[in-house]
C-alpha positions in Angstrom: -18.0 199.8 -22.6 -19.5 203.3 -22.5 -18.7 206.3 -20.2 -21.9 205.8 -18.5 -21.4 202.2 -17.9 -17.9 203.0 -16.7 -19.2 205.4 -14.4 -21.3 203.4 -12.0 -18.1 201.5 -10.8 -17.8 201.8 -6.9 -14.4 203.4 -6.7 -12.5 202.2 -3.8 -11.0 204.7 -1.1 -7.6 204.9 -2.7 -9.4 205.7 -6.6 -10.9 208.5 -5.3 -8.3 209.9 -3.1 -5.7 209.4 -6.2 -8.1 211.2 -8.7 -8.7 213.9 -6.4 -5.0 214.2 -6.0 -5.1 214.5 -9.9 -7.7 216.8 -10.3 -6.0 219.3 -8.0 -2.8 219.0 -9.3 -4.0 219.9 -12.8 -5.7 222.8 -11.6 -2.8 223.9 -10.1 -0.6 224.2 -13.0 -3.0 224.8 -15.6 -3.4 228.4 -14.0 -1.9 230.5 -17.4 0.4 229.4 -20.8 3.6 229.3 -18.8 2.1 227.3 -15.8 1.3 224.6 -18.4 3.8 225.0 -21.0 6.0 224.5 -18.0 4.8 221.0 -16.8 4.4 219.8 -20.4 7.9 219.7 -20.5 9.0 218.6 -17.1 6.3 215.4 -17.5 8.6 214.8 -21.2 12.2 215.1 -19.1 10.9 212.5 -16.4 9.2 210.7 -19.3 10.8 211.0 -22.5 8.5 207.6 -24.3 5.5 210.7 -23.7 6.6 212.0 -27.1 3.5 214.3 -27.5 4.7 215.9 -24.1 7.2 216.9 -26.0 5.4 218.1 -28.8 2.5 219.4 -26.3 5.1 222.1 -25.1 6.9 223.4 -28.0 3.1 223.7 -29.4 2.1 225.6 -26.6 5.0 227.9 -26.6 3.6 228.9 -29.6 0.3 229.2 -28.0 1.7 231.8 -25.8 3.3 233.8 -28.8 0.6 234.0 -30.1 -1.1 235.6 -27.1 1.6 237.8 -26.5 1.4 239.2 -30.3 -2.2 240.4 -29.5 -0.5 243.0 -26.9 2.6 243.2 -29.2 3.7 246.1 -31.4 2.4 245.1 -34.6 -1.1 243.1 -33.9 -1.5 245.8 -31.7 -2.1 248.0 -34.6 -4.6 246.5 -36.6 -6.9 245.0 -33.8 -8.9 246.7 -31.6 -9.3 246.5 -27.9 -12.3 244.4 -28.5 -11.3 242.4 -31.1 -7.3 241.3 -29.2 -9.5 240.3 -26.6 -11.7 238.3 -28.3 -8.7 236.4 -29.9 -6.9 236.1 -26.5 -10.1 234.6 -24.8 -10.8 231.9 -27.8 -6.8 231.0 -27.6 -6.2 230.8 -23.8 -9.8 228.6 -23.6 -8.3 226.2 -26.3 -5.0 226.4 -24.2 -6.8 225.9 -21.2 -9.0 222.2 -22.2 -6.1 220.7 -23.8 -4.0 221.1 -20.9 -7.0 220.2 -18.6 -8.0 216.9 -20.6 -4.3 215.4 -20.9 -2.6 216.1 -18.1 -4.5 214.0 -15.8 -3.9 211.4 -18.7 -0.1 211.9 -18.4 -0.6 211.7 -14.1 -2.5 208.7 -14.3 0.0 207.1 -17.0 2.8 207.9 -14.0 0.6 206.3 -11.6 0.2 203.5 -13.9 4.4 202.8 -13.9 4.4 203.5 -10.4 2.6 200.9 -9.6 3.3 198.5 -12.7 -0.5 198.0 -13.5 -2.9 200.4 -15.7 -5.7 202.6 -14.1 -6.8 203.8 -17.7 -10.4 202.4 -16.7 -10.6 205.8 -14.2 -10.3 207.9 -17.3 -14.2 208.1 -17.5 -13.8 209.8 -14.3 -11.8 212.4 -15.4 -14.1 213.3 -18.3 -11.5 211.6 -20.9 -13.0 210.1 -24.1 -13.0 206.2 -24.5 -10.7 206.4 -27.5 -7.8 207.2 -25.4 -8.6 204.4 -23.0 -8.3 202.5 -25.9 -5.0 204.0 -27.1 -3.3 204.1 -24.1 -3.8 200.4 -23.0 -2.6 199.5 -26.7 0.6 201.7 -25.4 1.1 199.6 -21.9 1.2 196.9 -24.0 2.6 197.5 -27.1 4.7 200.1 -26.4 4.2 201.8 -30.0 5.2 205.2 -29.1 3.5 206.8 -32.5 0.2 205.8 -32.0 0.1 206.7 -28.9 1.3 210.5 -29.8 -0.9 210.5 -33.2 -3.9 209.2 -30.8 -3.5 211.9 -28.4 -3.3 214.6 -31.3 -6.4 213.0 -32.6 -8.3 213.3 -29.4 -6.9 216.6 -28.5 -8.4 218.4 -31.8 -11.1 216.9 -31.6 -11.9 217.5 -28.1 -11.5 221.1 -28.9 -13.9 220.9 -32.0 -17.2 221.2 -30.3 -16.2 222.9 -27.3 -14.2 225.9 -28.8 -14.4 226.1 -32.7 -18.3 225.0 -33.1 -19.2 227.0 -30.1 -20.7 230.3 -31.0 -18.9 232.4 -28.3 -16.0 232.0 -30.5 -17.4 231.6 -34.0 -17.0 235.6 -34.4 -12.9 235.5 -34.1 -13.2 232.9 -37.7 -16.1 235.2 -39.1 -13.6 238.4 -38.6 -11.3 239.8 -40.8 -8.6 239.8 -39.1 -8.7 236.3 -38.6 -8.7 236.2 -42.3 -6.5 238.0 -43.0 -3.9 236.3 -41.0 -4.9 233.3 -43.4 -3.7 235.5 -46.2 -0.5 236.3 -44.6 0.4 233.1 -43.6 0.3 234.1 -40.1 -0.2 230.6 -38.9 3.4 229.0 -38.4 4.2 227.0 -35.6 7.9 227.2 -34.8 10.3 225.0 -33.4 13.7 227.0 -32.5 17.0 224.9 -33.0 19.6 226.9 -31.8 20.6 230.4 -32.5 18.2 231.9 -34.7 17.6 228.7 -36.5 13.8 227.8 -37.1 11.9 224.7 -38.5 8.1 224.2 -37.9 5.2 223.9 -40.5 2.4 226.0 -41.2 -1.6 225.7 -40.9 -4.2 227.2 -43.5 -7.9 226.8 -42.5 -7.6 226.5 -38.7 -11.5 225.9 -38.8 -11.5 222.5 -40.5 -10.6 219.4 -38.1 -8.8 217.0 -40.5 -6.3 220.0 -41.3 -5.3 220.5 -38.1 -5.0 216.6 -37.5 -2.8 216.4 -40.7 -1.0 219.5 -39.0 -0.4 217.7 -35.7 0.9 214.4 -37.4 3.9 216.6 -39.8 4.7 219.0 -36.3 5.4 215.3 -34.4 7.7 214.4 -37.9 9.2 217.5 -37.7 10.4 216.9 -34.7 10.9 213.6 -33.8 12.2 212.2 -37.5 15.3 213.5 -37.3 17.4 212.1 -33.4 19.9 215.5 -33.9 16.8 217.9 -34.3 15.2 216.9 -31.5 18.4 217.0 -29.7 18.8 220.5 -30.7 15.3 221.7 -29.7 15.0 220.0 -26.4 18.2 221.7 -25.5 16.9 224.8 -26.5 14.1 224.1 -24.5 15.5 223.9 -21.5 18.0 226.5 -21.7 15.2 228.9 -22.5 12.4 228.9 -20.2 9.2 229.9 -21.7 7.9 233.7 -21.2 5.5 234.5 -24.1 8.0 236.6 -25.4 9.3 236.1 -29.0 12.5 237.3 -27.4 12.8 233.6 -25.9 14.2 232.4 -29.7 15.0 235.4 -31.2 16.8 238.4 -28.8 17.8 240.3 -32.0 15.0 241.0 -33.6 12.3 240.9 -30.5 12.8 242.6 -26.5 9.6 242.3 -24.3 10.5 246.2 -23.1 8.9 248.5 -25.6 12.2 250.8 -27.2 9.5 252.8 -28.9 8.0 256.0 -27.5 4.4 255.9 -27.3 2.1 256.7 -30.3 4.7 257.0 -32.6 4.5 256.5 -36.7 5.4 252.9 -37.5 8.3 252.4 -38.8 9.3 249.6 -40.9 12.2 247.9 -39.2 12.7 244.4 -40.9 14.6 243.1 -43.5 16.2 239.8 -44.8 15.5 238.5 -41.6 17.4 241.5 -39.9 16.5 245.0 -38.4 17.0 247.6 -40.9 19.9 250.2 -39.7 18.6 252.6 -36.8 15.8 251.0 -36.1 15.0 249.6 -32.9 13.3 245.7 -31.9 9.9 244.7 -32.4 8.2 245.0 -28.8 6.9 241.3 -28.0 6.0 241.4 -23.9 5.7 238.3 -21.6 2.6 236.5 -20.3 2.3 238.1 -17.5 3.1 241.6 -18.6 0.1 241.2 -21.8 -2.5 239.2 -20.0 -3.9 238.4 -16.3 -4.9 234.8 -15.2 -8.1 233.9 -16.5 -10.6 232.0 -13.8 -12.7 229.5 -16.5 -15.9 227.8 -16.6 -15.7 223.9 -15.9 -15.0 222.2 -19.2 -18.1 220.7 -21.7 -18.8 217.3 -20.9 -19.7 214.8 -23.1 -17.4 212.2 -25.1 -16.3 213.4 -28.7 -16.2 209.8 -30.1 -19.0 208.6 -32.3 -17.2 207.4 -35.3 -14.4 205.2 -35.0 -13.2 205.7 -38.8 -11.1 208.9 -37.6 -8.6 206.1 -36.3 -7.4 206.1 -39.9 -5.4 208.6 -39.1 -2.9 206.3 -37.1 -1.6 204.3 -40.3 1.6 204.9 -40.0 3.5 206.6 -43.3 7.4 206.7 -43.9 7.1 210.6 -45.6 9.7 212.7 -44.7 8.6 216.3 -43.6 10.4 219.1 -44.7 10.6 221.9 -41.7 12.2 224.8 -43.2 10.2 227.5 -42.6 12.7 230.3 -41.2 12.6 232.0 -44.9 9.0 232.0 -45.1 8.5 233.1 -41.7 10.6 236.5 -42.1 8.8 236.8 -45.1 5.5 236.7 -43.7 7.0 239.4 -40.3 7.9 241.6 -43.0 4.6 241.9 -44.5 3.1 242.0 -41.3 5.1 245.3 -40.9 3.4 246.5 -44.3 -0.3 245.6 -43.1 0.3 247.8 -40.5 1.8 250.6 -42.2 -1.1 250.3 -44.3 -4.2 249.7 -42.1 -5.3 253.8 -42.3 -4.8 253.7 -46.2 -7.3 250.4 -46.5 -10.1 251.2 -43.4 -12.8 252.2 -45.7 -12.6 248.6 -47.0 -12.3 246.8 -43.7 -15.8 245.3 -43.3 -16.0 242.3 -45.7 -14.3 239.7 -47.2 -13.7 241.4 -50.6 -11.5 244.3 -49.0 -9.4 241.8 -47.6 -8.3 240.5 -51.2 -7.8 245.0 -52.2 -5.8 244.9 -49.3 -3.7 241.9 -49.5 -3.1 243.5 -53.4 -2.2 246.7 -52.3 0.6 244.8 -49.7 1.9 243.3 -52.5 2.5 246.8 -54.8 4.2 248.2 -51.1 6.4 245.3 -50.8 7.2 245.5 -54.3 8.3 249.0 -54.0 10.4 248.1 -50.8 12.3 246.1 -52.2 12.6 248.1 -55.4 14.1 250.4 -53.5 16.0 248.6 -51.1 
């Protein structure tokens, strides 16, 4: 049954009033990264069988990093005003629709156990595609815990396809070359603290193409959820630390949110090994609310992504293990972050296509060579 169909269904008093009550509700806690990172993982604790809940907020933790980095003390120095804001603005509206499309999902699913029968036939309602109608009845009755979170990263990604990464407001952050450039560097991980200073994630190249970031979405939920003792030891990280945007949340050695350096002053490489080099002081990474204000958005897209029920292949189940080491290649990838901004001035000339970006990324690799040539 279509949307549209769906849609001319008289909704009795007590529909209306409970999708109102949804609809609110969302709104209210879908008001920054925090607010929503927040209830992802308060809806997981009261409902731990909502496994991409789970997933949904140490995702969106990153999401907030990555905000945060734009206002940080490295980013800060190779984008312009312009340009951190045009990467804030395409981040905090893909943010902002996932959180607005799934949670009432999540709220209707606890009305649902409430009161032990399934309202997933209001999801038209909410603007929700007919695939996760699908999926989630297949849940109340099946109780398959996998497809349901592979079906939700599934819908999520491409949810966001048309409305954020085919939309040409935010077609110029892929076409910059910054963007690239943090394609070179590997910029992309998503990291799942474990404990002290211990890190597993993965990491995403072409952030552009749909089926990679489903592919990504299906190894994060391995990652996490393969292992019981991992997922012990991030959910307990989780709720000891309550999310800031600040990097200093997993890694208070190497990151503050106050700024220790004086303002305008020569960059200074600081990292090494995973460790701040002698005399050197911690890489400034601010909170949410100290980088960004609230953004006030326009009302979501409409339309239902589904025309092609083949991307349901996707939730074949596979046994592969998934490998989430990623702490080595992550310092890695902060120390030559520090080098790209040591060397922005010595490149700028080059900055305005692709093929600078490759003279660049060569002339990182002779700096880091000689750093650690010399120790």
């Amino acid at each position: 049954m279509t949307q549209k169909t769906e849609k001319q269904k008289v909704l009795t008093t007590q529909e209306s009033s409970l999708l109102e009550q949804i609809k609110l509700l969302t709104k209210k806690k879908n008001l920054n990264n925090v607010t929503r990172t927040k209830a992802y993982l308060d809806f997981y604790l009261a409902n731990t069988e909502i496994h991409w809940a789970f997933l949904g907020h140490m995702v969106s933790r990153n999401g907030g990093w990555n905000m945060t980095d734009l206002k940080g003390e490295i980013l800060s120095r190779l984008l312009s005003k312009k340009e951190s804001e045009w990467f804030f603005a395409f981040l905090e509206r893909g943010n902002w629709l996932i959180f607005q499309d799934v949670y009432p999902q999540f709220l209707l699913y606890q009305e649902s156990r409430k009161k032990n029968k399934p309202f997933f036939y209001l999801f038209p309602f909410l603007g929700v595609s007919s695939f996760m109608e699908t999926v989630w009845n297949y849940f109340w009755d099946h109780h398959d815990e996998y497809i349901l979170t592979i079906g939700l990263v599934i819908n999520e990604q491409n949810y966001l396809e048309k409305r954020v990464l085919q939309n040409p407001t935010y077609k110029k952050v892929f076409n910059s070359f910054e963007f690239k450039l943090q394609d070179i560097l590997s910029f992309n991980h998503i990291l799942f603290p474990c404990g002290k200073k211990q890190l597993i994630g993965q990491t995403l190249h072409h952030f552009e193409v749909l089926k990679e970031r489903i592919s990504l979405g299906i190894r994060l939920y391995k990652v996490l959820f393969q292992d019981e003792e991992i997922l012990k030891k991030v959910k307990e990280w989780a709720v000891k630390h309550p999310h800031t945007g600040s990097r200093k949340d997993y890694w208070s050695d190497i990151f503050n949110e106050i700024n220790e350096e004086l303002p305008r002053s020569f960059y200074q490489l600081k990292l090494q090994a995973c460790q701040l080099r002698p005399g050197t002081r911690k890489i400034y990474s601010p909170r949410l609310e100290h980088a960004w204000k609230n953004v006030t958005h326009e009302v979501a897209e409409q339309g239902d992504w589904l025309c092609d029920w083949h991307i349901a292949d996707f939730l074949k189940q596979n046994d592969e293990k998934i490998n989430g080491e990623i702490k080595k290649d992550y310092c890695k990838t902060l120390e030559r972050l520090e080098l790209t901004a040591l060397a922005k001035k010595a490149v700028s000339k080059f900055y305005k296509n692709y093929i600078a970006s490759k003279l660049f990324s060569s002339l990182i690799g002779i700096l880091w060579a000689l750093i650690h040539l010399t120790g």
